[in-house]
N, CA, C and O atoms as CSV, one atom per row, in Angstrom:
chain,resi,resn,atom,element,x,y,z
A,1,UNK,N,N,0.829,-1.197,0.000
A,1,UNK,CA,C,0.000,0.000,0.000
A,1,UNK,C,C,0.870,1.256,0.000
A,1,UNK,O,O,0.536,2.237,-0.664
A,2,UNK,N,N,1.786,1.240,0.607
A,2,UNK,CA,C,2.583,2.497,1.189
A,2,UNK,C,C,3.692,2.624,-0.373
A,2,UNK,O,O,4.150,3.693,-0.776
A,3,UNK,N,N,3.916,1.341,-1.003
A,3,UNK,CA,C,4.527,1.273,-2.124
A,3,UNK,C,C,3.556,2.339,-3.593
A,3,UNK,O,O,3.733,3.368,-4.246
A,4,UNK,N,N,2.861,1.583,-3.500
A,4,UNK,CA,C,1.321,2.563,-4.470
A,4,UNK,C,C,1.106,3.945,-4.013
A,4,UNK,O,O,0.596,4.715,-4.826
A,5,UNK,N,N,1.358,4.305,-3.053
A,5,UNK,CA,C,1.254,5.567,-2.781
A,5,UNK,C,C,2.481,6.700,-2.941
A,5,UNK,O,O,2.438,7.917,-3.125
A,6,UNK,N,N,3.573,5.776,-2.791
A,6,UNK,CA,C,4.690,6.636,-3.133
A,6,UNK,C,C,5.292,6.726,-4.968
A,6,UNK,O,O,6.065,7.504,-5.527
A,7,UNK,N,N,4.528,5.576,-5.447
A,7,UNK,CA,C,4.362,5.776,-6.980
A,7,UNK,C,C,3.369,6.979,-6.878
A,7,UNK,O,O,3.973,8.051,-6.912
A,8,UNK,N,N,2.212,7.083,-6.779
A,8,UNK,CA,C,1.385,8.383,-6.789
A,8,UNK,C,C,2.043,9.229,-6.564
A,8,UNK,O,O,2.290,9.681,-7.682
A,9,UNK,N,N,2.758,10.065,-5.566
A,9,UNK,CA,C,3.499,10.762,-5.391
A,9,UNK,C,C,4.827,11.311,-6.518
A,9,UNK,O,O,5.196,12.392,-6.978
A,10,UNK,N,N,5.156,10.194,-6.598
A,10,UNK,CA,C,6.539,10.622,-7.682
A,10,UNK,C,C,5.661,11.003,-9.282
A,10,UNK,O,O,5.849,12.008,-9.967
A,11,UNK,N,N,4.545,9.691,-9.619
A,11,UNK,CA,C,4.250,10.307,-10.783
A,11,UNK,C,C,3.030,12.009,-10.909
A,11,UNK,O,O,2.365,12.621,-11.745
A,12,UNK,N,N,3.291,12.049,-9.902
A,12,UNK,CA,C,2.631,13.811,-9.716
A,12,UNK,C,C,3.412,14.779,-9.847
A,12,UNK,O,O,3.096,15.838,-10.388
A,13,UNK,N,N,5.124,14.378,-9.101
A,13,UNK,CA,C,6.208,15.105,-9.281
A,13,UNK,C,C,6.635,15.041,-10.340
A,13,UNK,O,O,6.891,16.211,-10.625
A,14,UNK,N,N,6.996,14.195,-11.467
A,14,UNK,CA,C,7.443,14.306,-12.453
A,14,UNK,C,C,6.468,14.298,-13.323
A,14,UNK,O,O,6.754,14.013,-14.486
A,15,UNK,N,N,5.088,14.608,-12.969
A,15,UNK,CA,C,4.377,15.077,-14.283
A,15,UNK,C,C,4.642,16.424,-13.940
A,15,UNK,O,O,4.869,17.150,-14.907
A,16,UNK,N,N,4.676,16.959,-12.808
A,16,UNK,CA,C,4.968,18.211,-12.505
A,16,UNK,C,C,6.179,18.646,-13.122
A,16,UNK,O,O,6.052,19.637,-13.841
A,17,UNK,N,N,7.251,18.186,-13.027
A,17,UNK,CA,C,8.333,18.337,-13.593
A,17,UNK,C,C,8.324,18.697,-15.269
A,17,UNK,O,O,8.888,19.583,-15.911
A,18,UNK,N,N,7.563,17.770,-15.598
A,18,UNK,CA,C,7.352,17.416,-17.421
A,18,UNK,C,C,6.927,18.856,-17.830
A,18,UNK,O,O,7.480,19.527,-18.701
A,19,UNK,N,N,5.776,19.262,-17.010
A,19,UNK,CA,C,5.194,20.463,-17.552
A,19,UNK,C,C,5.803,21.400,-17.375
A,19,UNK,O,O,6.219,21.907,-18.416
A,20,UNK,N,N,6.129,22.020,-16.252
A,20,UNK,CA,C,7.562,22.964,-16.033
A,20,UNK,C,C,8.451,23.093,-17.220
A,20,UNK,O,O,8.552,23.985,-18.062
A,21,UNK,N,N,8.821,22.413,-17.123
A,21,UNK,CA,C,10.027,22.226,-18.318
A,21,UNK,C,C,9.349,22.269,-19.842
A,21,UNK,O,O,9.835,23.001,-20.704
A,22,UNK,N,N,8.455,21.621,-20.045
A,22,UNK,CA,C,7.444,22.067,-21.506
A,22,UNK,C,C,7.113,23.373,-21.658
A,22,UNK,O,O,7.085,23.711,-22.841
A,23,UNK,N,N,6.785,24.444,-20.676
A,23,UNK,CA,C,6.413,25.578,-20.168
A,23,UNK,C,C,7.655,26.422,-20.741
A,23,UNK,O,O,7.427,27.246,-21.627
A,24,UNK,N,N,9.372,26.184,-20.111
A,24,UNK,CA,C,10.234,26.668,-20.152
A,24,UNK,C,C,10.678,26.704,-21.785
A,24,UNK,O,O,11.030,27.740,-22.349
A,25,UNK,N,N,10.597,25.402,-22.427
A,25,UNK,CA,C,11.153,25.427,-23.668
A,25,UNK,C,C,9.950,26.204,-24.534
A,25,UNK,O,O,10.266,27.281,-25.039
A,26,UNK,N,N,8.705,25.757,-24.715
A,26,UNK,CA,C,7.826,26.633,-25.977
A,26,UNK,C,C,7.941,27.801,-25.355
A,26,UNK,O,O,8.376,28.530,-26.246
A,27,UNK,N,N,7.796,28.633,-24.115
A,27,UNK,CA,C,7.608,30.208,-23.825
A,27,UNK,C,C,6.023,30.098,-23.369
A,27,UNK,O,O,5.405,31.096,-23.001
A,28,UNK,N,N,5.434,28.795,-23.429
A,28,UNK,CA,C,4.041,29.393,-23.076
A,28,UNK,C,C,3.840,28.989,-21.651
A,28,UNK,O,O,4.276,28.126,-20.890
A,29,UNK,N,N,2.557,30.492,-21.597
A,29,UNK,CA,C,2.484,30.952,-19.800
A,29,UNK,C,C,1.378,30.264,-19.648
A,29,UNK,O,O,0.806,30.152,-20.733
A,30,UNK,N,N,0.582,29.533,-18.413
A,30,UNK,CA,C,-0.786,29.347,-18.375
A,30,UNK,C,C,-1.721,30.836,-19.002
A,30,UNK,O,O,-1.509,32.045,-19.104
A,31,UNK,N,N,-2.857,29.845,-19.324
A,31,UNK,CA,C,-4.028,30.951,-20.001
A,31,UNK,C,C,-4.309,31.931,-18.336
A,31,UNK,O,O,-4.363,31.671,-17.134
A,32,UNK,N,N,-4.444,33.360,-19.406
A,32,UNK,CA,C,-4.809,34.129,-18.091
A,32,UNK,C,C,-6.488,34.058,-18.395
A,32,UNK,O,O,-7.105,33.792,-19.425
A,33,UNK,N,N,-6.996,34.466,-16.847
A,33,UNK,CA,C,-8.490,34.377,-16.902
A,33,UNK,C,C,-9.144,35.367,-17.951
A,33,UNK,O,O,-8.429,36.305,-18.303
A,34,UNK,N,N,-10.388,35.276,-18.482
A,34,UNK,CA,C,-11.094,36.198,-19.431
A,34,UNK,C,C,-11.455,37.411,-18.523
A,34,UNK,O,O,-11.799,38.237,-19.368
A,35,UNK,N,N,-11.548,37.843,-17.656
A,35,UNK,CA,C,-11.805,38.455,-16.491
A,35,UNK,C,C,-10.907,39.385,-16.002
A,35,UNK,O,O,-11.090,40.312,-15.214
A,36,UNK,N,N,-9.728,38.942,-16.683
A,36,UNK,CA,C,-8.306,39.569,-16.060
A,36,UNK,C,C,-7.448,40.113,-17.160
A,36,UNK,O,O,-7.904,39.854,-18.274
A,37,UNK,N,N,-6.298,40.816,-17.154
A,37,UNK,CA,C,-5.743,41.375,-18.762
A,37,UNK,C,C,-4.339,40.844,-17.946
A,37,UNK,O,O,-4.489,40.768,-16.726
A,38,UNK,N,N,-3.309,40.557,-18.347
A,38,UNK,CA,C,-2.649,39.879,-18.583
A,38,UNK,C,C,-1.116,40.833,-17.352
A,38,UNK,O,O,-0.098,40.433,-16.786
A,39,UNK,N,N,-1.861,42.229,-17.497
A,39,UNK,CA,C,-1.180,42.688,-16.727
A,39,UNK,C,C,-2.057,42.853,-14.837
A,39,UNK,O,O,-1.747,43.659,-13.960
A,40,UNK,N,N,-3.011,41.904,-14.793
A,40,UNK,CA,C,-3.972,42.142,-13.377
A,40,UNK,C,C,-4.748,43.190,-13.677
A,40,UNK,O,O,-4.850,43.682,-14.800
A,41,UNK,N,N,-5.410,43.622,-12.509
A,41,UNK,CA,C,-6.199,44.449,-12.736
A,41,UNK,C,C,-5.836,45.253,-11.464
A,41,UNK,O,O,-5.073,44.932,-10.552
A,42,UNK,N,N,-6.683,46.551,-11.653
A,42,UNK,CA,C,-6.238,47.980,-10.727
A,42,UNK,C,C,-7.164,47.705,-9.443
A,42,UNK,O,O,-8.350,47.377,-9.431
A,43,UNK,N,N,-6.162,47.961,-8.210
A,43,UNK,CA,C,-6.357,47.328,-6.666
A,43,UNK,C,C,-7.160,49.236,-6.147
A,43,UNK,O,O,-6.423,50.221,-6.177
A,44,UNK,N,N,-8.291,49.326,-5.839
A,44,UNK,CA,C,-8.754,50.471,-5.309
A,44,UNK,C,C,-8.699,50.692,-3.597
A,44,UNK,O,O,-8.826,49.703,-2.875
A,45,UNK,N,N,-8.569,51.596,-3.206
A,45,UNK,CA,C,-8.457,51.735,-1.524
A,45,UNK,C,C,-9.903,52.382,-1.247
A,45,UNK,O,O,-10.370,53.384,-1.789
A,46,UNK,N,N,-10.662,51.336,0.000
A,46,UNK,CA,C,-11.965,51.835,0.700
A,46,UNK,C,C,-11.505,53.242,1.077
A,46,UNK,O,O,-10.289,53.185,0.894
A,47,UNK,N,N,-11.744,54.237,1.419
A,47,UNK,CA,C,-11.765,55.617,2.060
A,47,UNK,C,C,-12.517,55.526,3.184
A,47,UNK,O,O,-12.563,56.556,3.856
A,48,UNK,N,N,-13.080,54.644,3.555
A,48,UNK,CA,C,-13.623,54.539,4.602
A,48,UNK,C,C,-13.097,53.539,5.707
A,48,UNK,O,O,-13.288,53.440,6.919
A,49,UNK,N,N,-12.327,52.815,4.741
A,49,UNK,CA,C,-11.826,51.573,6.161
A,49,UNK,C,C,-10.867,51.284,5.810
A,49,UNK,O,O,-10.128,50.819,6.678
A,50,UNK,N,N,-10.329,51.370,4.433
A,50,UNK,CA,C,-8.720,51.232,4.010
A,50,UNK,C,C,-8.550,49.880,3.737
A,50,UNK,O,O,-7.470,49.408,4.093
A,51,UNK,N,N,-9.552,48.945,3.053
A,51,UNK,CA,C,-9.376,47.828,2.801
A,51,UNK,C,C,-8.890,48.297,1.108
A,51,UNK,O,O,-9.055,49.398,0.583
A,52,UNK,N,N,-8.259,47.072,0.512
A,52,UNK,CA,C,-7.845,47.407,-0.950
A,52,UNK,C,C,-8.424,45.964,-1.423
A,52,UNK,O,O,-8.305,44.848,-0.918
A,53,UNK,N,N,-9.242,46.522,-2.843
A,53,UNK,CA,C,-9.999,45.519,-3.599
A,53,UNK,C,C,-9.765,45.658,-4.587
A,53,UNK,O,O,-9.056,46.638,-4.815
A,54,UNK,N,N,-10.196,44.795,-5.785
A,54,UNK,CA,C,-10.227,44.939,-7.403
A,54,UNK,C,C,-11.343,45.822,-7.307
A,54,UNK,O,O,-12.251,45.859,-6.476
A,55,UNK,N,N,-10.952,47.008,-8.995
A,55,UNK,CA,C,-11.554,47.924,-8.883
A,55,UNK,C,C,-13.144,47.085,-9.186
A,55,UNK,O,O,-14.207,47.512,-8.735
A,56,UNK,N,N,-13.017,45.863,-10.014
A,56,UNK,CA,C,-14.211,45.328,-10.631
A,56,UNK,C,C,-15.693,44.773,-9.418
A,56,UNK,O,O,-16.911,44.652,-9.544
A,57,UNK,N,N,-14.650,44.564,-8.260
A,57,UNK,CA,C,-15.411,44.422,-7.129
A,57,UNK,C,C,-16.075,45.239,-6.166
A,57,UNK,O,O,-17.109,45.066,-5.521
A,58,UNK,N,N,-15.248,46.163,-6.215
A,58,UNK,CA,C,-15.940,47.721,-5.256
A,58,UNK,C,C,-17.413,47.927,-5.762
A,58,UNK,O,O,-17.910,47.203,-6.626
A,59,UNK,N,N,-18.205,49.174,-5.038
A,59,UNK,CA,C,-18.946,49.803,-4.973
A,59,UNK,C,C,-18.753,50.946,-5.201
A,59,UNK,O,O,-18.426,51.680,-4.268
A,60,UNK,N,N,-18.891,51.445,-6.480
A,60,UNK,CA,C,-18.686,53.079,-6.828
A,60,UNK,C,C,-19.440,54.223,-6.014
A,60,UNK,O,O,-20.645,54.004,-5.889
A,61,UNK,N,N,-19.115,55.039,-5.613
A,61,UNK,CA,C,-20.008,55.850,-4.934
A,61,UNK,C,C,-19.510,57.812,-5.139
A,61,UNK,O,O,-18.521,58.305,-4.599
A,62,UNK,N,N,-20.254,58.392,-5.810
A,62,UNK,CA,C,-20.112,59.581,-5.823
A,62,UNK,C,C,-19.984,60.371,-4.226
A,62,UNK,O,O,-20.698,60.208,-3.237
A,63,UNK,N,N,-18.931,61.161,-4.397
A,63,UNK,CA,C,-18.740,62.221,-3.149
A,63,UNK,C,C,-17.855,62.865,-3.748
A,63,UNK,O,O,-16.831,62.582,-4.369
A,64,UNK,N,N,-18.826,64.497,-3.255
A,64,UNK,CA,C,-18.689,65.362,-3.611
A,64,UNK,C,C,-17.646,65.574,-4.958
A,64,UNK,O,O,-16.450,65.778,-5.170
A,65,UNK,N,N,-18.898,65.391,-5.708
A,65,UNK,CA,C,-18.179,65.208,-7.108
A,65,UNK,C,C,-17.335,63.976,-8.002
A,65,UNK,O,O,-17.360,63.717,-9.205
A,66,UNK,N,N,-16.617,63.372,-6.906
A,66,UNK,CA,C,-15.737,62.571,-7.312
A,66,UNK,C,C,-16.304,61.358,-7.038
A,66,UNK,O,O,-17.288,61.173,-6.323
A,67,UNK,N,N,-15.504,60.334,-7.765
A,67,UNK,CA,C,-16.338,58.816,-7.670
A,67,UNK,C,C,-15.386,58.102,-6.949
A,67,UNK,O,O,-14.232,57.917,-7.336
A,68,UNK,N,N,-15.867,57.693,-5.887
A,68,UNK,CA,C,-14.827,56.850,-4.705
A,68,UNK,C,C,-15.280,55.366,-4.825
A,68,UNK,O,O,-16.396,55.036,-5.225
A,69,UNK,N,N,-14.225,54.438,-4.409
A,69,UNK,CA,C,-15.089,53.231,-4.522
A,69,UNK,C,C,-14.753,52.305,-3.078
A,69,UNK,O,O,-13.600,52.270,-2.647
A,70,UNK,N,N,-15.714,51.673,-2.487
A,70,UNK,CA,C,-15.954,51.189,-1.390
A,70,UNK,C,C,-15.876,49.762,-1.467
A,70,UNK,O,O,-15.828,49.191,-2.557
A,71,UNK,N,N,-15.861,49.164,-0.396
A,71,UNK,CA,C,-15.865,47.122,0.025
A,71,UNK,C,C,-17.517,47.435,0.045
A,71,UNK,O,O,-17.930,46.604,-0.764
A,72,UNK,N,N,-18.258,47.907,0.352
A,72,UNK,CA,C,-19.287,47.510,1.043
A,72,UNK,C,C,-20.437,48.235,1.318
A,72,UNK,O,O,-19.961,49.217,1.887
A,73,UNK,N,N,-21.595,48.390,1.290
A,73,UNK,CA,C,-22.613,49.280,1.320
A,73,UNK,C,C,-22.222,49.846,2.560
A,73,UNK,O,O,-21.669,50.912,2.289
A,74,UNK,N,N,-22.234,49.674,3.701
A,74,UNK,CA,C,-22.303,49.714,5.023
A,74,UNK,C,C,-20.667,50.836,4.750
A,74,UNK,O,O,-20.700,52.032,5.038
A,75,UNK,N,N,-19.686,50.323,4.310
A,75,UNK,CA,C,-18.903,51.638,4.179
A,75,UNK,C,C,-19.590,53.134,3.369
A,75,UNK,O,O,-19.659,54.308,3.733
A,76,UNK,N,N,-19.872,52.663,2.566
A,76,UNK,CA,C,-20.189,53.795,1.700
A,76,UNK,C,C,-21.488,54.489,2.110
A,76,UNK,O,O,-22.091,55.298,1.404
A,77,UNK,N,N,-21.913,54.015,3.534
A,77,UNK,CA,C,-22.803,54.890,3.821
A,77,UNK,C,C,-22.714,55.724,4.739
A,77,UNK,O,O,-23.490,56.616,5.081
A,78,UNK,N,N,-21.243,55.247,5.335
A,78,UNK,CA,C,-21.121,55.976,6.773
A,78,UNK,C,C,-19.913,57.185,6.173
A,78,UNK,O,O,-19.600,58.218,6.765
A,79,UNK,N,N,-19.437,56.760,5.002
A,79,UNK,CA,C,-18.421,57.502,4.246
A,79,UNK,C,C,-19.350,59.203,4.019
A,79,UNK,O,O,-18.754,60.263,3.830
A,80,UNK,N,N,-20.174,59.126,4.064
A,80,UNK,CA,C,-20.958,59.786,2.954
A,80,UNK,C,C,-21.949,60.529,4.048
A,80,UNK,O,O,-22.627,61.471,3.638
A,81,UNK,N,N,-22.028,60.205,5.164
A,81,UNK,CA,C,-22.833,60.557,6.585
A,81,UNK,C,C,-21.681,62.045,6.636
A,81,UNK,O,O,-21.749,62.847,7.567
């Protein structure tokens, strides 16, 4: 049993290995998500609590004039009080 399991093990490592190295010689990177651009995406700061999120996740919220973006309703309401 303990024999079968340490085959599992090695052939995980050297499939691991295989791909690494397939990776290194063609130049190709894993696919980036459709969701994402290749350089990430822009990290926004709450103004109200100083948490930092993707801008795609915040809560936009106008003040005074300007568009701020929040984690959370509950910030953006006390922001704005």
């Amino acid at each position: 049993m303990i024999r079968l399991l340490l085959l599992v093990i090695l052939g995980c490592v050297v499939y691991s290995v295989f791909v690494m190295l397939v990776r290194q010689v063609t130049g190709r990177k894993p696919p980036v998500p459709r969701e994402k651009t290749s350089c990430g995406e822009e990290m926004v700061k709450d103004p109200q609590c100083g948490t930092y999120l993707p801008r795609s996740d915040a809560l936009p919220g106008q003040v005074k004039g300007e568009t701020r973006y929040f984690c959370s309703k509950e910030c953006r309401d006390k922001y704005s009080r």
